[in-house]
Structure formats: C-alpha cells, structure tokens
RODREN-383362 format. One record per residue: x, y, z of N, C-alpha, C, CB in turn. Coordinates in steps of 0.05 Angstrom, whole numbers, plus 32768, in hexadecimal, padded with zeros to 4 digits. Glycine has a CB too. Layout:
N
XYZXYZXYZXYZ...
***
This chain:
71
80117FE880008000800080008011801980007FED80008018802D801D800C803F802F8012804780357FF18058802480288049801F7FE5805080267FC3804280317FBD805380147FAD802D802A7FB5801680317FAB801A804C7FB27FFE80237FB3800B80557FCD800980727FDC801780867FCC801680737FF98032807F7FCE804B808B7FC7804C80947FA7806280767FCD803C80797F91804880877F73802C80977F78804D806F7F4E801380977F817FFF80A77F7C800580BF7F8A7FE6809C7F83800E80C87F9B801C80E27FAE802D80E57F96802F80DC7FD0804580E17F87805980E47F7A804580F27F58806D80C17F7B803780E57F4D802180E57F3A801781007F3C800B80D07F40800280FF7F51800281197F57800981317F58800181197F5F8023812C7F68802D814D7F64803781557F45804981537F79803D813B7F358044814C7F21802681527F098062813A7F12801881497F1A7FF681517F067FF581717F117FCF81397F157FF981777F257FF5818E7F33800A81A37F2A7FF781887F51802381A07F20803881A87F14802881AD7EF8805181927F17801B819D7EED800E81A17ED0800581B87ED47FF9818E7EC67FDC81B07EDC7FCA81C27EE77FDE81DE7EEA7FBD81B67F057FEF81E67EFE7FF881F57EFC800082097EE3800281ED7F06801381F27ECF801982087EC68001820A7EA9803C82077EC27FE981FF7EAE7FD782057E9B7FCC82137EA37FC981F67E917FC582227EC07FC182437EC37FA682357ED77FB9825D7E9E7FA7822D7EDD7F86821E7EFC7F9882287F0F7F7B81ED7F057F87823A7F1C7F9082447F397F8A823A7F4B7F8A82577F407F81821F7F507F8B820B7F6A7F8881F27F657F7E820E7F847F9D81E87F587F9E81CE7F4E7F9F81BF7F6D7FB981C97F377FA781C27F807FA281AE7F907F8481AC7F9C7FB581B07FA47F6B81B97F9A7F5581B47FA07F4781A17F817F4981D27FAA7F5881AD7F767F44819A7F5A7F52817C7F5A7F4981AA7F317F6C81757F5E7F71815B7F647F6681517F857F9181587F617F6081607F937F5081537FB07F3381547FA87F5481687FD17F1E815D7F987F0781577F8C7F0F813C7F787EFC81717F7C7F1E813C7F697F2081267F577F2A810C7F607F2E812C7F447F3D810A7F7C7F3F80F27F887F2680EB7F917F5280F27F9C7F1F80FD7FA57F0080F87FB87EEA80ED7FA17EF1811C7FC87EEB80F57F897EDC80EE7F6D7EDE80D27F667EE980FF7F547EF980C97F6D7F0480A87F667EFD80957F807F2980A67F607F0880A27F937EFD80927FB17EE780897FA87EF680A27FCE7ED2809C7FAD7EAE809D7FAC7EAA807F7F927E9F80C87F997EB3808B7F887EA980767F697EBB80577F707EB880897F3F7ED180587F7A7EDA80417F847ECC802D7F8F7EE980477F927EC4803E7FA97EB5802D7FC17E9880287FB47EB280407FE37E8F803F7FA97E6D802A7FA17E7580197F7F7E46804C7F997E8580197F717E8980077F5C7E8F7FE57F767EAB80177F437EA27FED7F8A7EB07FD47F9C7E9D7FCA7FA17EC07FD77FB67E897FD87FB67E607FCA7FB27E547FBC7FA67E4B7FD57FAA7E4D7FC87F927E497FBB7F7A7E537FA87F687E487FC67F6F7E6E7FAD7F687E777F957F5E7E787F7B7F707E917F9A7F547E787F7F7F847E7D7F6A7F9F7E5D7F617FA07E8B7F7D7FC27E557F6F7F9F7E2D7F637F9C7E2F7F557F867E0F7F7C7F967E377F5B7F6F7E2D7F4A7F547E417F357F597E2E7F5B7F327E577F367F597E657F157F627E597F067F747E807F147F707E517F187F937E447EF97FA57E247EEC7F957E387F057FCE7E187EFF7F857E007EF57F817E047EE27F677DEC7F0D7F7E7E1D7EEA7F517E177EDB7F407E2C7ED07F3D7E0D7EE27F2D7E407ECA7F537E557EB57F4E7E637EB37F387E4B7E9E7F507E5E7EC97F2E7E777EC77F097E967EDA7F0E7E607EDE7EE27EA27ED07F237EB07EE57F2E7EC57EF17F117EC27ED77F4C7ED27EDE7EFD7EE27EDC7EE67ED27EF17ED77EE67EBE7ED77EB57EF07ED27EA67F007EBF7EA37F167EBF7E947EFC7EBB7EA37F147ED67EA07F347EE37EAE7F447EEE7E927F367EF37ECF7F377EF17EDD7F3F7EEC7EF77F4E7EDA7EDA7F377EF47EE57F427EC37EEF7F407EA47EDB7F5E7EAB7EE57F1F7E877EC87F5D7EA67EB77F757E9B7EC07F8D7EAE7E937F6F7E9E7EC67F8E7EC87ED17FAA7ED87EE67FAE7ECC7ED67FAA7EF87F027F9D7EC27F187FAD7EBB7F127FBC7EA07F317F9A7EB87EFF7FAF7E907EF77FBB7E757EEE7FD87E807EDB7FA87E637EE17FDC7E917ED97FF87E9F7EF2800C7EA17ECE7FF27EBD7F0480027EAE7F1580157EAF7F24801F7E9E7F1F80127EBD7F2E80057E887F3480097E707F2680207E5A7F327FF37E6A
***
C-alpha cells in the first residue's frame, strides 16, 4: 500500500505542476475534488460489483467486464 500511496502522491504533484502551468488557480482543490470523485465511484462500483458476484457466482465474467470499464 506504501508503493502504491507513494507513485499516486508522486503522480500528483506533477499533475498539479501541469494545471499550473495551464493557468487554473488552484490546482490543488481540483485534484482533492477529483480524488474524492474516484474514492466515491470506487466504493459504490466495490458494492456493486461485490453484489453481482455473490448473487451470480460468475466471479471470471464479471470480472472480465469491470476491467473493460476502466479500460
């Protein structure tokens, strides 16, 4: 999890380095709306997807179909 943490902290600042120099006067509130944006959609997609596996036991199928999502 410390990796992880770390390239997304690392990621970040240089998105914020962008924003910057494309002229947004507070790139760090628009990347703290847009994480909080990914959390949110994380945890109720995790729901949902975790409901449709226990009910229909196709854990492969339906796991095929969420990565197509993100893709």
């Amino acid at each position: 999890m410390c990796l992880t943490f770390g390239t997304v902290v690392g990621y970040l600042s240089i998105i914020e380095k962008g924003l910057k120099a494309l002229g947004y006067k507070n790139p760090p509130q628009i990347l703290a709306i847009n994480v909080s944006a990914l959390m949110v959609c994380g945890i109720l997609g995790n729901i949902f997807f975790s409901a449709l596996v226990k009910k229909t036991k196709k854990y492969r199928k339906i796991s095929i179909v969420s990565t197509f999502d993100l893709i």
